[in-house]
TIPABA-556132 format. One line per field, with one value per atom (N, C-alpha, C, O): residue in three letters; x, y negated, z negated. Coordinates in Angstrom, 2 decimals. Each point is the difference from the previous one (the first is absolute). Layout:
REM residues N
res	[ALA / ...];
east	[X / ...];
north	[Y / ...];
up	[Z / ...];
REM end
This chain:
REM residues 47
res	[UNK / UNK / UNK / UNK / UNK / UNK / UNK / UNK / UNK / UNK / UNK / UNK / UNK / UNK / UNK / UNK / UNK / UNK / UNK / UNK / UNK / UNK / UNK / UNK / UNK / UNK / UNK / UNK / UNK / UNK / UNK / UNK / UNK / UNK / UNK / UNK / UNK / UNK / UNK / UNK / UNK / UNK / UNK / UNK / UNK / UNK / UNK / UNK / UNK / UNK / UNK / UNK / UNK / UNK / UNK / UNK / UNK / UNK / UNK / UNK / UNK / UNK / UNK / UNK / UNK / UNK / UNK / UNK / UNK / UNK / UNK / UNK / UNK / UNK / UNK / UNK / UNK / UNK / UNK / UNK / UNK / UNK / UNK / UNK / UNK / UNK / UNK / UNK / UNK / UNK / UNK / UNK / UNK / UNK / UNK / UNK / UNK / UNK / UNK / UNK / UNK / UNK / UNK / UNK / UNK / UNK / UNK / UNK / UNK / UNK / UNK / UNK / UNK / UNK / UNK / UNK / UNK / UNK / UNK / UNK / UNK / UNK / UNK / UNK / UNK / UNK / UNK / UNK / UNK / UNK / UNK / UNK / UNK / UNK / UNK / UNK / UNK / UNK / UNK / UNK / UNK / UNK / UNK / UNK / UNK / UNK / UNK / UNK / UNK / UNK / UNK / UNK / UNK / UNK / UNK / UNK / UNK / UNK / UNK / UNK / UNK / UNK / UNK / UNK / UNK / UNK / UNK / UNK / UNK / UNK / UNK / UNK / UNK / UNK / UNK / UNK / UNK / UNK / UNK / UNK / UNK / UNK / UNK / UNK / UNK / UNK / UNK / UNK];
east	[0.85 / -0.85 / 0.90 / 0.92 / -1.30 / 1.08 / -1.02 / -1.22 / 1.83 / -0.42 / -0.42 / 0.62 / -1.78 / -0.72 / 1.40 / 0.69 / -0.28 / 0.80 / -0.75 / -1.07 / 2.49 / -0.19 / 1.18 / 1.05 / -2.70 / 0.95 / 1.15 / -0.16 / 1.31 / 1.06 / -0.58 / -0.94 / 1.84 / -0.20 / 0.78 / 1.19 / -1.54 / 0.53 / 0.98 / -0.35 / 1.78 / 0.65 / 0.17 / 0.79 / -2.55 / -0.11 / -0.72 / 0.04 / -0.62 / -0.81 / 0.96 / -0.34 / 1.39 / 0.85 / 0.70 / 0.27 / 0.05 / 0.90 / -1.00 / 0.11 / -0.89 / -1.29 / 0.29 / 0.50 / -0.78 / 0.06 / 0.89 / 0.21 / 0.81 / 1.63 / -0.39 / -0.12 / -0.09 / -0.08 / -1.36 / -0.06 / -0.52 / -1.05 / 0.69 / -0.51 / 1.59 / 0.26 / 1.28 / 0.53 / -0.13 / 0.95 / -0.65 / 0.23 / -1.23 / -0.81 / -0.65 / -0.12 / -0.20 / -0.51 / 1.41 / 0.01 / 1.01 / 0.79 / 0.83 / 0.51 / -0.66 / 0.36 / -0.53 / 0.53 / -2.30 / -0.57 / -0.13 / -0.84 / 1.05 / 0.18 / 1.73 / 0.38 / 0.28 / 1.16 / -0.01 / 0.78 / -1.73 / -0.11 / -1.11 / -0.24 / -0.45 / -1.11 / -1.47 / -0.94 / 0.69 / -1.25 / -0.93 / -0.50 / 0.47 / -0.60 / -1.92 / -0.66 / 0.49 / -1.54 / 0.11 / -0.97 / 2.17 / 0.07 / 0.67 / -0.44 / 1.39 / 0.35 / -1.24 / -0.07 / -0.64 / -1.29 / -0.59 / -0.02 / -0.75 / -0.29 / 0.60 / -0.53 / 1.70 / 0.85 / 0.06 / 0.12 / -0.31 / 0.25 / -1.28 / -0.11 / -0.73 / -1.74 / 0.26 / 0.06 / 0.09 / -0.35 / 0.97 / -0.37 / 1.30 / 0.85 / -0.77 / -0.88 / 0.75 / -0.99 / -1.18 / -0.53 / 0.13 / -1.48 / 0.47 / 1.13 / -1.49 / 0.37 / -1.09 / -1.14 / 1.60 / -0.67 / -1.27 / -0.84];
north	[1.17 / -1.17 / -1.24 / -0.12 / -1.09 / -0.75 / -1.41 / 0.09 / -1.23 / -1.04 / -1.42 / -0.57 / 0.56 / -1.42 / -0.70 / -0.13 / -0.38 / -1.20 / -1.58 / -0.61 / 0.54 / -1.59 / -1.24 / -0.24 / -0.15 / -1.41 / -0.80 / -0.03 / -0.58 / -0.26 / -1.53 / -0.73 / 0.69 / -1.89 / -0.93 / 0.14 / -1.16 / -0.81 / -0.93 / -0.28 / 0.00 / -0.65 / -1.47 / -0.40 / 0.00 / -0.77 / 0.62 / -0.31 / 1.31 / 0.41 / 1.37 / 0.35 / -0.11 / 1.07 / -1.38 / 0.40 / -1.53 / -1.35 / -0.10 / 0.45 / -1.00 / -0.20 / 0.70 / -0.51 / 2.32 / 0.80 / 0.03 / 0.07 / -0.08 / 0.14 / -1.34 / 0.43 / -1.60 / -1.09 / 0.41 / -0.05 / 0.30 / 0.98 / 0.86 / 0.44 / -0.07 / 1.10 / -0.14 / 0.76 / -2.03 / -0.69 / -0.51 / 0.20 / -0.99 / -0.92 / 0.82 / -0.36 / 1.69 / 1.20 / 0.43 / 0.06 / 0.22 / 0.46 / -0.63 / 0.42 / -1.99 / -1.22 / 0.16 / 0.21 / -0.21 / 0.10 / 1.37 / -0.09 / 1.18 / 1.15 / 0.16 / 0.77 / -1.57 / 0.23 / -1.19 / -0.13 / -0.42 / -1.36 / 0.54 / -0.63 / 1.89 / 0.83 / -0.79 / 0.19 / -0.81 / -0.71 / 1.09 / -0.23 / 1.10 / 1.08 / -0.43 / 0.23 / -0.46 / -0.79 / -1.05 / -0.01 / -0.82 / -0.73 / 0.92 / -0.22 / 1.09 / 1.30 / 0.15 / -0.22 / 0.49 / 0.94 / -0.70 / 0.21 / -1.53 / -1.01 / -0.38 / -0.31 / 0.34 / -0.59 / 1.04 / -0.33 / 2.16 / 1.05 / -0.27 / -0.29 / 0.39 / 0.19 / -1.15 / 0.33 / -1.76 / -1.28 / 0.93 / 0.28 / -0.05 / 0.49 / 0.75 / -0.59 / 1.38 / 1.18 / -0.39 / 0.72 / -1.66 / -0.92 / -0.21 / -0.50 / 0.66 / -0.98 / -0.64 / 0.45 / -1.66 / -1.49 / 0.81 / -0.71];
up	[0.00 / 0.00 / 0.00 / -0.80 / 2.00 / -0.52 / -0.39 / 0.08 / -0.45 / -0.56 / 1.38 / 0.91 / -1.40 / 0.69 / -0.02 / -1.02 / 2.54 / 0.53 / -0.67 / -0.03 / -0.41 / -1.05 / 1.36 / 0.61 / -1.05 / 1.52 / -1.20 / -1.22 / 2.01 / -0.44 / -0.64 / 0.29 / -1.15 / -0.26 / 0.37 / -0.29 / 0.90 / 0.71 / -1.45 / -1.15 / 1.99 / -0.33 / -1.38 / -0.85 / 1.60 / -0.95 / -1.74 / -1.19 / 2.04 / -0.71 / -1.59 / -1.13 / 1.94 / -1.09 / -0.79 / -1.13 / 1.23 / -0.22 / -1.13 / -1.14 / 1.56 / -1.38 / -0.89 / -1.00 / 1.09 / -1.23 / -0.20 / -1.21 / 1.92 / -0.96 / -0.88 / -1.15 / 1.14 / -0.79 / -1.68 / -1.23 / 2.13 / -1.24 / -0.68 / -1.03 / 1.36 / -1.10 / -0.77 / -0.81 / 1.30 / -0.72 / -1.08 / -1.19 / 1.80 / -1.57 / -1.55 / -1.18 / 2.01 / -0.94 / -0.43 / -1.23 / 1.68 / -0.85 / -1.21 / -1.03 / 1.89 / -1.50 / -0.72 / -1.09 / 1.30 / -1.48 / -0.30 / -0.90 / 1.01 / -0.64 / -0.62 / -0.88 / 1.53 / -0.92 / -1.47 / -0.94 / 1.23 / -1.21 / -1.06 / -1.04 / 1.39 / -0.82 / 0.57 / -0.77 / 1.68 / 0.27 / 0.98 / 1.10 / -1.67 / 1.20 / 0.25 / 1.01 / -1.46 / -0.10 / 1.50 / 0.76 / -0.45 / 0.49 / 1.59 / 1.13 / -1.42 / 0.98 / 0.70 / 1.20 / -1.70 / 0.35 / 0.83 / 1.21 / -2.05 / 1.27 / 1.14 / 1.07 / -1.36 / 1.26 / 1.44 / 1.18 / -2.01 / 0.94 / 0.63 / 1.19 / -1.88 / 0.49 / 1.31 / 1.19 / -1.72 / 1.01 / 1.26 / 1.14 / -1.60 / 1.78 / 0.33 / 0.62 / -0.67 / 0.63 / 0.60 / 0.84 / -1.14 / 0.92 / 1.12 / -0.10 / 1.24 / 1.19 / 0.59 / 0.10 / 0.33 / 0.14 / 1.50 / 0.55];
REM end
C-alpha cells in the first residue's frame, strides 16, 4: 500500500515554517509552551 502524494511546498511557503518553528522553539526553550502551542496551531492555518 503506498501513501496519498503530498504536493510539495512552495519556497515561500517552507521559509514561513522554518520561521514558525524557530519562534516555537524560543518559547519552548524559555518554558512558555502555552505560547509554543499557539504559535504551532497559527502556522498550520493557511491563509
Amino acid at each position: 500500500m503506498t501513501s496519498p502524494s503530498v504536493p510539495a511546498l512552495s519556497d515561500l511557503e517552507a521559509i514561513r515554517l522554518q520561521r514558525a518553528l524557530k519562534d516555537v522553539r524560543f518559547c519552548l526553550e524559555r518554558g512558555d509552551w502555552q505560547t509554543a502551542l499557539a504559535m504551532a496551531r497559527a502556522a498550520l492555518i493557511r491563509d
